[in-house]
N, C-alpha and C positions, 0 to 999 in steps of 0.2 A: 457434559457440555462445558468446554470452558474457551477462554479468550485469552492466549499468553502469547502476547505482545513480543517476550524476551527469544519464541522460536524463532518465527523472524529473521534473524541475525545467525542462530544456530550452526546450521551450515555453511554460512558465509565464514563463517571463523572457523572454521574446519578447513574450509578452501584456500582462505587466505595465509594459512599455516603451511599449507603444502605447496602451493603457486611459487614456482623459481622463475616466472617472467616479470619485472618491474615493471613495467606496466599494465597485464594483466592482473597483477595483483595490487596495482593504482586503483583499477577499476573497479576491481572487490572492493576495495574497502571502501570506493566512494558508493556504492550503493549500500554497503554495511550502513557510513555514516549518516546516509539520505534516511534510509529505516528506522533508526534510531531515532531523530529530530523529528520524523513523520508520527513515530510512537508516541515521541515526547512533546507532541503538538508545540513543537519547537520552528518558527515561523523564520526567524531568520537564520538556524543552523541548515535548517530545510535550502534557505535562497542561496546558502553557502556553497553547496554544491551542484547547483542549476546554472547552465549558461546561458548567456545572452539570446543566443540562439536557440533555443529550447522550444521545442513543439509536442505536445505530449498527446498519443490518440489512445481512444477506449472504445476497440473494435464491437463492444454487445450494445454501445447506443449513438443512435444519433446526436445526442443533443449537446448543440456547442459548447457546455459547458464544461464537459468530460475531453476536450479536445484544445486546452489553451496553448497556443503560440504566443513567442516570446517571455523572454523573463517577468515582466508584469503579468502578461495572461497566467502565466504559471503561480505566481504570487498570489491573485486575486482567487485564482483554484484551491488553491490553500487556507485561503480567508473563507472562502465558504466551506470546503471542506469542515475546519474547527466551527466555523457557525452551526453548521447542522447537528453536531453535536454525536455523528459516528467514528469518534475519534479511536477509539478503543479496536484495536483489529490486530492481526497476526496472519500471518505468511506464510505456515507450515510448508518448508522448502523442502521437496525431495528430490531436484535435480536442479545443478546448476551447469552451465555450458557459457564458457568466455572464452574468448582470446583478446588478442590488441585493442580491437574494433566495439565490442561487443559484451555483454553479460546477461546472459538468459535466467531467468529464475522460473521456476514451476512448480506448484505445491498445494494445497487447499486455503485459501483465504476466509477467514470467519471475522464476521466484524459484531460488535456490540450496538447494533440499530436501535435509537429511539422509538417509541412508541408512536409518539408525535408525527415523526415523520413518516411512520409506516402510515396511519390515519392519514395524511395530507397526501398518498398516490394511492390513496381508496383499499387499503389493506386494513380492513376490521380486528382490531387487537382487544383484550379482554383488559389492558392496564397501556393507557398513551403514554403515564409515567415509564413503567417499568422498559427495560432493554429486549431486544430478540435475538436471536441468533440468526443472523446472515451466513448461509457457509455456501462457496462454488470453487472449483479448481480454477487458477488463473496461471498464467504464463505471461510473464512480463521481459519486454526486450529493451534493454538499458543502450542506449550510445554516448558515445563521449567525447569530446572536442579536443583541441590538441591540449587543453591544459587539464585533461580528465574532468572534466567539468561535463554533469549528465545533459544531452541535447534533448535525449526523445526517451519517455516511459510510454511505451508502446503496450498495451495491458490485450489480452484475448480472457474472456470468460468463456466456461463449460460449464454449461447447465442453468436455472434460474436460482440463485440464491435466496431469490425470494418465495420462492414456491412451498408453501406450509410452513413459512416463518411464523406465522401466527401462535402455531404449537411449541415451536422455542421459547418459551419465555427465559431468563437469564435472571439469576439471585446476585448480591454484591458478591459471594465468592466465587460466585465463575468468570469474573473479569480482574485478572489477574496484573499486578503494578508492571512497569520496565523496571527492570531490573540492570541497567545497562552504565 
């Protein structure tokens, strides 16, 4: 079980090597560069390329806070985000789909879950200290404004990520640095 942050980006660089559309390959790279700032719990490289108009949904929950509109909502997402402290995740991309419009990503998502926070939505963990392993396939639908600036991270989850977290526990070496 491990957590490397630097897969992530992986195929995006693969993609963006091959891409002969300048603007499809704008768009790679802005979701490259959003990936990277989101690894590097990097707060304003992150607002760098979010637009004003930015609406972001997470079709597995209702709760508004996984849905913020606007550049601020998006920001403030963020701020909790690195509060909560499951900063440490990866993207494991196996299929990307773009054009002009558009930039799909699809892959297994594993994130490094506090313990804490598992405790605080009633998930019994053996160490609050220690990390878990989060893992669900997601699909993420990127859009872009006219100045390639991301509007909507449109996120689907498969399966419960949290469903026998408990038995992931995570050492320092399965959470691996950016490398980027």
């Amino acid at each position: 079980m491990k957590v490397d942050p630097n897969n992530t980006w992986k195929l995006l660089d693969e993609r963006i090597l091959e891409e002969e559309d300048p603007i499809v390959r704008r768009n790679l790279k802005m979701v490259r560069e959003h990936s990277v700032a989101e690894a590097k719990v990097d707060l304003e490289g992150l607002m760098a390329t979010v637009s004003e108009r930015a609406a972001y949904r997470c079709f597995s929950s209702a709760d508004p806070r996984l849905h913020p509109v606007g550049k601020s909502g998006v920001r403030q997402f963020y701020q909790d985000f690195a509060a909560g402290g499951a900063t440490r995740l990866e993207h494991d991309l196996e299929r990307i789909i773009a054009d002009r419009d558009a930039v799909l990503t699809e892959g297994i998502v594993r994130m490094a879950y506090p313990g804490r926070l598992l405790v605080a939505i009633g998930i019994d963990v053996d160490d609050p200290n220690a990390f878990y392993l989060y893992e669900a396939r997601m699909a993420i639908i990127w859009m872009f404004d006219e100045h390639g600036l991301i509007t909507c991270e449109d996120s689907y989850t498969g399966l419960d990520g949290f469903a026998g977290i408990a038995g992931r526990k995570l050492g320092a070496e399965d959470m691996l640095p950016v490398v980027a």
